[in-house]
C-alpha positions in Angstrom: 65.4 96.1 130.7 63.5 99.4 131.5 62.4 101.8 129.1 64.0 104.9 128.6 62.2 108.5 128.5 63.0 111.3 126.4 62.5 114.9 126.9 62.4 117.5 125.0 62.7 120.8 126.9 61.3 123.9 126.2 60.5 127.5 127.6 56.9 126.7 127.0 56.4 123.2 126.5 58.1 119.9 127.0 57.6 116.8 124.9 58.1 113.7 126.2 58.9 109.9 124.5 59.5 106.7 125.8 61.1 103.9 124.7 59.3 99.8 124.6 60.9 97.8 127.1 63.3 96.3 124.6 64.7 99.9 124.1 64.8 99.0 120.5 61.6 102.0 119.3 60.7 105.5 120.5 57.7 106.7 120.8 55.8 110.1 121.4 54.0 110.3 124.7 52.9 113.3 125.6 53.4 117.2 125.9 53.0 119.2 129.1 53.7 122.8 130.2 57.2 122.9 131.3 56.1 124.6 134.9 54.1 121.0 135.0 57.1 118.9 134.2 57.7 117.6 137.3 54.8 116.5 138.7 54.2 114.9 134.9 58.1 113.4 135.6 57.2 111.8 139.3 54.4 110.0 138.0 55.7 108.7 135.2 59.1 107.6 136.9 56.7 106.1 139.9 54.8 103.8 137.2 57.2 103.2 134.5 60.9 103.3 137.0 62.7 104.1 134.3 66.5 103.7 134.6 68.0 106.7 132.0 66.4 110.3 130.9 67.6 111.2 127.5 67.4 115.1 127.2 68.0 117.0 124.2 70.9 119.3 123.9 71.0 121.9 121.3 74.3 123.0 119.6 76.4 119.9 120.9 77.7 119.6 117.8 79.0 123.6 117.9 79.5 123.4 121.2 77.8 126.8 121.8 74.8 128.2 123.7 71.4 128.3 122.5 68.3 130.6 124.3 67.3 126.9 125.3 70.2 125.9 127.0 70.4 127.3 130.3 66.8 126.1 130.9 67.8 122.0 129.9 70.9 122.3 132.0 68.4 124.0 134.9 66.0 120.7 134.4 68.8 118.5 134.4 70.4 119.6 137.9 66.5 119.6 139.1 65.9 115.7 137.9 69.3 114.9 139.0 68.7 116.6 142.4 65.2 114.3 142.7 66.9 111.0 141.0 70.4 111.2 142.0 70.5 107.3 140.8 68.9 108.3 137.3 71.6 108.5 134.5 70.8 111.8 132.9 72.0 111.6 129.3 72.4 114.2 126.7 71.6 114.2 123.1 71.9 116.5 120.3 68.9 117.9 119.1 69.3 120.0 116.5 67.1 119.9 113.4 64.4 117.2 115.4 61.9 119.9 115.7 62.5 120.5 111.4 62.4 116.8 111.1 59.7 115.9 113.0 57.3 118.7 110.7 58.2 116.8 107.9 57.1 113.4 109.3 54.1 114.8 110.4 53.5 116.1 107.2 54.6 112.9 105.4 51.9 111.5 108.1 49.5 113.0 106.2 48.7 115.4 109.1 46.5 118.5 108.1 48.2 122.3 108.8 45.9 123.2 111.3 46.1 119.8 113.3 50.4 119.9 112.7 49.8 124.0 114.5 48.7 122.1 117.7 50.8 123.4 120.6 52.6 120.0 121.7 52.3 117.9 118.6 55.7 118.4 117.3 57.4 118.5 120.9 56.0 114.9 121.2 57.3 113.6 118.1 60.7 116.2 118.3 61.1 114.1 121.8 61.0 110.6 120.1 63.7 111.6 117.3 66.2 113.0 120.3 64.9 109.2 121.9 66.0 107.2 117.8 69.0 108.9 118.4 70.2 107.9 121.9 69.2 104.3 120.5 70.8 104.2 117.5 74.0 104.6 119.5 73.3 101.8 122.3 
């Protein structure tokens, strides 16, 4: 099996998460600019050829439009245009960014380390990742 990556897109900042090989566990990666995403995407896919890119979706659940939206569905066109064999999959990912602030603070991480641009997108990307698992 390949693993699967995660994203989770953002104006600023996009975390990423991939999955072990079993796909059975998610875990944070890495956070990049979102003007970097793609070169951070072709090198990852070139090392790791991975066969699915989760993406998190907010408001799925609503089915309405978020600020964020437009920009995911802009990145998903732009990785399907690149990949046209990659299955592009969307998750819901509302409340990951609340949830993963309260891991990091179950973590035991301090305030000022938890404020680091990137380390909730990371972690926000690995519970849109739990998600898509949990329902394979």
């Amino acid at each position: 099996m390949a693993k699967v990556l995660a994203l989770d897109i953002g104006g600023q900042r996009t975390g990423l998460a991939e999955s072990d090989p079993l796909q059975m566990m998610a875990f944070p990666l890495k956070t990049v600019a979102t003007g970097e995403l793609m070169e951070a995407l072709e090198a990852y896919i070139l090392l790791e050829q991975p066969k699915t890119v989760v993406i998190g979706k907010p408001a799925m659940l609503r089915k309405g439009q978020t600020n964020s939206t437009e920009i995911i569905e802009i990145w998903a066109e732009k990785i399907h245009v690149r990949w046209p064999l990659m299955e592009i999959v969307f998750v819901d990912e509302d409340f990951t960014s609340v949830e993963a602030s309260q891991l990091l603070i179950k973590g035991g991480m301090r305030k000022s380390k938890r404020k680091e641009k990137g380390t909730l997108d990371k972690v926000a990307a690995s519970l849109i990742l739990e998600r898509y698992l949990a329902m394979h």
